[in-house]
N, C-alpha and C positions, 0 to 999 in steps of 0.2 A: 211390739211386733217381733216376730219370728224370723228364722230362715227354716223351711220344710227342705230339710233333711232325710232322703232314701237311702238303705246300706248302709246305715250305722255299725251293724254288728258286723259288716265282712271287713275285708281287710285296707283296702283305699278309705272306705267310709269312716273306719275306726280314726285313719290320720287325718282326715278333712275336718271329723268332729272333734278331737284332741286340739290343731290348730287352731282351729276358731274359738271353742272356750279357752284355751290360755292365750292367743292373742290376740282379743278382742275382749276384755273383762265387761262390755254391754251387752255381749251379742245372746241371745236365744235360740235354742233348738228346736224344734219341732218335729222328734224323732219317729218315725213308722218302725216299728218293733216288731217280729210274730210271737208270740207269747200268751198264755192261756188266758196271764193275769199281769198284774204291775209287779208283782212279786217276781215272777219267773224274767220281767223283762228287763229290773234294775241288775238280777244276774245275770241276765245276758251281755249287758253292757258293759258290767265290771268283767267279764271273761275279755270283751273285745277292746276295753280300753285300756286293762293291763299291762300291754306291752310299753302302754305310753306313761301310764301310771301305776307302776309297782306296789304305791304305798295306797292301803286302802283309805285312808283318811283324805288323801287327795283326790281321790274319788269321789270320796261323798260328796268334799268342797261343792265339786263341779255340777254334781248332779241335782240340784235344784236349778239348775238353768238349762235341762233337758225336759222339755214336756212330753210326754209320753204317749204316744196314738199307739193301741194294739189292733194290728192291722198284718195284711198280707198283700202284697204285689199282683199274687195272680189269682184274690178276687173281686168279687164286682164290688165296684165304690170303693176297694184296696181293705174289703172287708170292716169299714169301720160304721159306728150305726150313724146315724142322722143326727142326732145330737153333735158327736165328735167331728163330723166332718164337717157341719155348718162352724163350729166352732172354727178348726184349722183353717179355713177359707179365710175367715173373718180376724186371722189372728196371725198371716203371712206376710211379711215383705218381699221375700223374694224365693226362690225355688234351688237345688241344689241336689239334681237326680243321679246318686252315682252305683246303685244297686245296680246289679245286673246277674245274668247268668253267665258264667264263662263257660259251662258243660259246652264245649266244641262238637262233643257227639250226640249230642241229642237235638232234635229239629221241636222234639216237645217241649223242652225244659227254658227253649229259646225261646220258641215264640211264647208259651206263657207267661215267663217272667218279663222277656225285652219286649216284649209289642205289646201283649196285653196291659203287663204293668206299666211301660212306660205311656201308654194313652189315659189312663188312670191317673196318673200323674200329670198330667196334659187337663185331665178334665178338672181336677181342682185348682189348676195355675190357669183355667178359663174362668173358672169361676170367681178367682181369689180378684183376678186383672178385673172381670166385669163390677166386681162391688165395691174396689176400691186403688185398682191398679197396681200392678206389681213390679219391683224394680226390675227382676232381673229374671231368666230362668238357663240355671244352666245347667248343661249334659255331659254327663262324664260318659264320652264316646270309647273311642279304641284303632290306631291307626293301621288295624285289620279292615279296616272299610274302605282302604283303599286295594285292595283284593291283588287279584295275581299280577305281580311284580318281579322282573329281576335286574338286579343290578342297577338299582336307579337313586338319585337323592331327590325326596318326593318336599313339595312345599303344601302347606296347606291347602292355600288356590287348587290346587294340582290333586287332591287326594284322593274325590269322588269323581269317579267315573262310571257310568251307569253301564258302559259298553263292556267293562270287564266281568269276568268270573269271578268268585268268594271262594275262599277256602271251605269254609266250613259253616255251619247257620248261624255261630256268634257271629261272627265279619256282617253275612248277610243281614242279619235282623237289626244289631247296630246299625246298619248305614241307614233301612227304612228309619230307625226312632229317630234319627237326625232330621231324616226327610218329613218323618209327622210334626217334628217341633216346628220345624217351620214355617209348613205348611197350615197346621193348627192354633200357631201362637204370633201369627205375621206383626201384629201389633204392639209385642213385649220383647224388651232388648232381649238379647241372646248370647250366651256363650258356650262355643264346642269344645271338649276338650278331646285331647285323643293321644292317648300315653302309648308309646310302645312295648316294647315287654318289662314289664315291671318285677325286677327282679333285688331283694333284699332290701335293706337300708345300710346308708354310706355311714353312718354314724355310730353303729353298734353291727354284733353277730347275729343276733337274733330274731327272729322272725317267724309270722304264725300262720303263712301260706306258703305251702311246699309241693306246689303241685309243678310249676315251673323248676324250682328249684332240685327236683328228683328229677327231672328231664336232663341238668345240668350236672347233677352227681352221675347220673349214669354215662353221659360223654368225658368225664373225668376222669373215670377209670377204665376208658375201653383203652386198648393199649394201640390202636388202628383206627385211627378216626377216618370216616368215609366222608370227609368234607375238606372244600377247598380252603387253603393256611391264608387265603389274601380276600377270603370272603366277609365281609361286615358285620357284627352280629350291634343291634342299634337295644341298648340296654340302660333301665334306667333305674335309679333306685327310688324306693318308696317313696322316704323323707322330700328328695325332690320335685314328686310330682306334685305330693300331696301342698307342697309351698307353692306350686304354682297356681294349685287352683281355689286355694285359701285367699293367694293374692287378689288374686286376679278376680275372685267372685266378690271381692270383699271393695274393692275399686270403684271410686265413682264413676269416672267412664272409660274402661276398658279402650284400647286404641282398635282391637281386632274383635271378630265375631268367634274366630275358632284358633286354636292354639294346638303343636304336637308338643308333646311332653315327650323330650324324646333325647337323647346325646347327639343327633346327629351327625355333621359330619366326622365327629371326633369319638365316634364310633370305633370300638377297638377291631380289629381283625380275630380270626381262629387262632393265629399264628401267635399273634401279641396273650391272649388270653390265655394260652395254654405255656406259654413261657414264663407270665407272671404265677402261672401256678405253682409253674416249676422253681421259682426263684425264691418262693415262699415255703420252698419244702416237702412238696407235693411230691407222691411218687405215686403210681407209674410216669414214665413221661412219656406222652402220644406223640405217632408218628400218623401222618396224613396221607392221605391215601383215597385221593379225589372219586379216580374211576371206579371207586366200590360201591359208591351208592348206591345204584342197581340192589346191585346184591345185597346190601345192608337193608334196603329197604322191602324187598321180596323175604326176605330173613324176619322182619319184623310183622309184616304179613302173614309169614305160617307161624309168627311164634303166637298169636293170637288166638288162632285158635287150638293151643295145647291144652288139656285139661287143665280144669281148676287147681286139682290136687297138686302140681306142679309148682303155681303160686308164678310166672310166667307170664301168663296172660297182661295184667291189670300194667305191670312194665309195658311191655309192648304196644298196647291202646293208647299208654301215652305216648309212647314216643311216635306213633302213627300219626294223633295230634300235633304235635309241635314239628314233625320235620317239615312242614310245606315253609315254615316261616326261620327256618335255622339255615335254609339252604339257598333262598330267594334272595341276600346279600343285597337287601335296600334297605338304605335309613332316609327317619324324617327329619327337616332341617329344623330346627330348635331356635332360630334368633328372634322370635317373637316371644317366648317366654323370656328369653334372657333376658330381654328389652326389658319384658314388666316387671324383671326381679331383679333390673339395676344393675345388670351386666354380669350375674352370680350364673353359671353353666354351673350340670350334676358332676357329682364327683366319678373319676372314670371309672368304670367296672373293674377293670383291672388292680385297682389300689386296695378293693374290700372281695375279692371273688373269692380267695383261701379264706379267712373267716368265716366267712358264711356259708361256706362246703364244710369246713371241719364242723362248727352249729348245727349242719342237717344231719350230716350222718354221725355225729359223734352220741347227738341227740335222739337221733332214728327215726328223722325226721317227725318232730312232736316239738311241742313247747312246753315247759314246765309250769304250767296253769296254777295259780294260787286257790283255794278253797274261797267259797263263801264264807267268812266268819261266822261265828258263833255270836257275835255280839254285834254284828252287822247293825240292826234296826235301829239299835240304842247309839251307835256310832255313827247314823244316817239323821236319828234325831238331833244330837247334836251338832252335825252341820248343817243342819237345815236354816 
């Protein structure tokens, strides 16, 4: 038996699947891939699990213990034929949905990906529980679903409130996929998870999502930050989330149904972050300057629509994105994950922030992608 694994190739999913095959040497995957063929999806895999496995031969090792579904999230049956998915049904223990869309600006990309796919995924872990019952199914949420916030330390209990407003149609459509799981699946354990901003790994500089991370370089170097020095920013790195929910999915019986992934109250400040930048060598050093957000923020709204040719624009959209949640100074409290991980809290943002800003821009924001070998097949037969 399997775990049906979604988001292999993006960036939570690459560490979810990396922890379970090396610490679990039983465990099976059950990967949803998009891909023409098997060929284009073992190289999609080795691009996504690269950062974890550098050496291609450790690669290979692994990947006979990845079954391969060539499929897609947003279409019908997750695109896969009749064959392949009576198989997957028949060949699942438990579920482990951690795909999603994060495009904030599009209401499209959301709901196809997060509602559509994730009912798709609902409907095989219906069927998988009907034929032979399933241990577990859990959803890699986002602690955007607890929506417009300030200044508050939020608990699990506490995170869904249907009376409030969403930032954006990820926040929103997340919260609905929580509400279909369990409304859908009343009968199969559950677990939510719901990371907050996830930002590098505490363990190394490197990293192959940079879309927060240019949000982060760009307040780095404003020399006037328009936000308050004693505001929370609740940050967490990759490597920890991804233990938490390895743990915890991997657990014969979980003590909670839903979990933040999150540093919570040990949450650095603006003030604390911007000094350890400075102490690590960083220059410029930012001065605060609360009552401009206004204006920084009206600034960011006309820079959006500057022509292209400026190069202007695609900055600006982001950071329209990310201020609702840089500014709102609430974190989620984390003592239920620490619980399951034996009393182990993420390491503070503050200790790896300069690493990981010199990595993105020194890099230009990119990862240094190894090729497909040349000798790949022959390399792949023999680890088979």
């Amino acid at each position: 038996m399997s775990i049906f694994l979604t988001g292999i190739t993006g960036y939570i999913g690459s560490y979810v699947a990396h922890g379970i095959l090396t610490g679990y040497p039983g465990a099976r995957l059950a990967a949803l891939v998009r891909a023409r063929d098997e060929g284009e999806a073992r190289q999609r895999l080795w691009k996504a699990l690269q950062l974890h496995e550098p050496d291609f031969d450790r690669f290979a090792a692994l990947l006979p213990r990845i079954d391969i579904y060539l499929g897609d999230l947003t279409l019908p049956g997750l695109g896969l034929s009749a064959e392949a998915r009576d198989r997957l049904v028949r060949s699942i223990e438990s579920v482990l949905h951690v795909a999603a869309s994060l495009n904030r600006k599009s209401d499209k990309a959301c709901f196809n990906v997060n509602l559509r796919g994730t009912l798709e995924v609902i409907k095989v872990a219906r069927a998988a529980a009907d034929h032979h019952g399933l241990r577990r199914f859990s959803d890699v949420s986002t602690v955007a679903v607890a929506g417009h916030r300030q200044g508050e330390d939020v608990t699990e209990d506490a995170t869904i409130d249907w009376d409030r407003s969403d930032y954006d149609p990820y926040a929103r459509t997340k919260k609905f996929c929580e509400h279909m799981v369990h409304e859908l699946l009343p009968d199969v354990p559950q677990v939510v998870f719901r990371p907050s901003t996830v930002l590098g790994d505490s363990r190394f500089p490197a990293t192959t999502q940079f879309d927060m991370v240019r949000a982060f370089a760009a307040l780095a170097y404003i020399r006037v930050l328009p936000l308050d020095p004693s505001w929370r920013m609740d940050i967490c790195p990759a490597d920890y989330v991804s233990k938490g929910i390895v743990a915890v999915h991997m657990a014969d019986q979980p003590r909670y149904d839903a979990y933040n992934l999150s540093a919570g109250v040990a949450s650095p400040s603006y003030r604390q972050i911007v000094q350890a930048l400075a102490d690590a060598g960083h220059r410029p050093r930012s001065m605060f300057a609360p009552r401009l957000g206004g204006v920084f923020s009206a600034a960011v709204e006309a820079a959006m629509s500057t022509p292209k040719k400026y190069g202007i624009a695609p900055a600006a959209s982001l950071m329209k994105v990310f201020w609702p949640y840089l500014t709102y100074d609430t974190v989620f409290d984390n003592s239920r994950i620490v619980e399951a991980l034996g009393g182990e809290r993420p390491r503070p943002f503050t200790e790896y922030a300069h690493p990981l800003l010199r990595f993105a821009v020194d890099g230009k924001f990119s990862y240094p992608y190894r090729p497909w070998p040349e000798d790949a097949e022959a390399r792949l037969r023999k680890a088979a």
